[in-house]
N, C-alpha and C positions, 0 to 999 in steps of 0.2 A: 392400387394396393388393397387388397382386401382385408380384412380382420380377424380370418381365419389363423391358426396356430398354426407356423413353419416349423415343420420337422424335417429329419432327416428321408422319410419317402414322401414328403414333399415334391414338383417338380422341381427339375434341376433351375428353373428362371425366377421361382419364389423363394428356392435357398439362396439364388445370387445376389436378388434383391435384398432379402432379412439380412443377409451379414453386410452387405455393404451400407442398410441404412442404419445397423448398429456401431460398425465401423466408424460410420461421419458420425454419431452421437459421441463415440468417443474421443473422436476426433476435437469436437466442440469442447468435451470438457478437458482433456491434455489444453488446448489454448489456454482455456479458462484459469488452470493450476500455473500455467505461465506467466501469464497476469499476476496472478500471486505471487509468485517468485521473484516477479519483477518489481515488485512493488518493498516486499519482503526487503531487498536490495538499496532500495532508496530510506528504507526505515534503519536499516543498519547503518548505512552512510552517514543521514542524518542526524542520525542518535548519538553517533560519533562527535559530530560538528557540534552539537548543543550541549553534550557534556564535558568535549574540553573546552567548549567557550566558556561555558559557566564555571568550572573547575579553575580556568586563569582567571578569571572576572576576579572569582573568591581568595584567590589565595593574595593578588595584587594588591586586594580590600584589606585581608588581614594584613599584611605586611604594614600598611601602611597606618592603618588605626594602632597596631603595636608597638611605630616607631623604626622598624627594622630597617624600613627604605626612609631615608633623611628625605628624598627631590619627591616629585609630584608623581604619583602611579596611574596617573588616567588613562596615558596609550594601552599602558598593559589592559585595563579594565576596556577600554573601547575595542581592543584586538576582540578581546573576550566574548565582549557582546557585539562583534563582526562576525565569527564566527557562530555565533548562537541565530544571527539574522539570515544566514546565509545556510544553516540547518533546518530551518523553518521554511527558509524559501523553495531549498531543495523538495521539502514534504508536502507543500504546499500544492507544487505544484507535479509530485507524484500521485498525490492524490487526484487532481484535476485529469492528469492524463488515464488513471487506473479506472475511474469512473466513464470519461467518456468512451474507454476502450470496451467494458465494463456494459456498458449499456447497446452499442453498435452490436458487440456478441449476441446479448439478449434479442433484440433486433431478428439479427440472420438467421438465431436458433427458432425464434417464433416464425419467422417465413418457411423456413426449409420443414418444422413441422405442420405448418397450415398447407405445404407443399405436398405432404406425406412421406418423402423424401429421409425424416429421421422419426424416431417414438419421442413422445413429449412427456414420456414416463418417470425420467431419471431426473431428480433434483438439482435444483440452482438455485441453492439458496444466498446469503448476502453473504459477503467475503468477512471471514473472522479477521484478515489480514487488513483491509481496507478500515475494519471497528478498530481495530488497535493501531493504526494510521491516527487513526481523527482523534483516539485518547492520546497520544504521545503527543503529536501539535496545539492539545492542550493545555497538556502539562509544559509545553516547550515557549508557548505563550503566557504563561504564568511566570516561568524563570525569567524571561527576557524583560518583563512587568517586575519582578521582585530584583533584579542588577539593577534598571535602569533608575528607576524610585522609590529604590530602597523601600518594599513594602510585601508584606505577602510572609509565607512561611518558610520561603527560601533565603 
C-alpha cells in the first residue's frame, strides 16, 4: 500500500483496496459501538437490581423504626441487599468482560494497521460507557456499605 491519495482515476486495484481498508476500519468501530451497547445493557439491568434492592432495603427499615411492621423486617432488608449484591455482581463482571473485549479489539486494530490492511487515522478513544460503569459500581458499593452498616449518606 502506498501513501499516495486514492481517487477516483486512481487504478481500479488501489480503489479496491482504499474502500475495502476503510470498510474493515469501519467495520472495527461498529464492533467497538457494540461493546458499548452491550455493556450499556448490563448498566441498565444493574441499575435496575441496585435500586430496587436498596428501595426494599429502605422502605423495610422505615416500616419498621416507625412501628408499622410489629415482627422482625430483616428478610425484607436482606432480599433488598440480595438484590443490590447481585446488581454489583452483574456490573462487575460487565465490566470485566467489556474490557478484556475492549482491549483484544485494540489488539487486532493495532495488528491489522501495522499490517496496512486498515488507516490508523480514526480515533479510539476510552469508552464514556465503560467511565460511567466504574461511577455507577461506585456509587452501588457505597449503598450496599450504607444498608449493611448503617453508615454513609444513604
Amino acid at each position: 500500500m502506498s501513501d499516495e491519495h486514492v481517487t477516483s482515476k486512481s487504478s481500479p486495484s488501489s480503489v479496491s483496496f482504499e474502500l475495502a481498508s476503510r470498510n474493515t476500519g469501519l467495520a472495527v468501530q461498529r464492533t467497538r459501538m457494540s461493546a458499548d451497547r452491550t455493556l450499556m445493557a448490563v448498566i441498565r439491568t444493574s441499575l435496575s437490581l441496585v435500586s430496587f434492592g436498596f428501595t426494599i432495603s429502605q422502605i423495610f427499615q422505615k416500616l419498621t423504626e416507625s412501628k408499622v411492621l410489629n415482627g422482625d423486617a430483616t428478610a425484607g432488608r436482606h432480599f433488598g441487599a440480595a438484590l443490590v449484591l447481585v446488581g454489583i455482581t452483574m456490573l462487575v463482571l460487565g465490566i470485566v468482560y467489556h474490557g478484556q473485549f475492549m482491549l483484544a479489539l485494540r489488539i487486532s486494530r493495532r495488528q491489522l494497521t501495522k499490517d496496512g490492511l486498515i488507516h490508523g487515522k480514526s480515533p479510539f478513544p476510552p469508552s464514556l460507557t465503560l467511565i460511567t460503569a466504574v461511577v455507577l459500581l461506585g456509587i452501588s458499593i457505597a449503598a450496599i456499605i450504607s444498608m449493611v452498616f448503617h453508615v454513609g449518606p444513604f
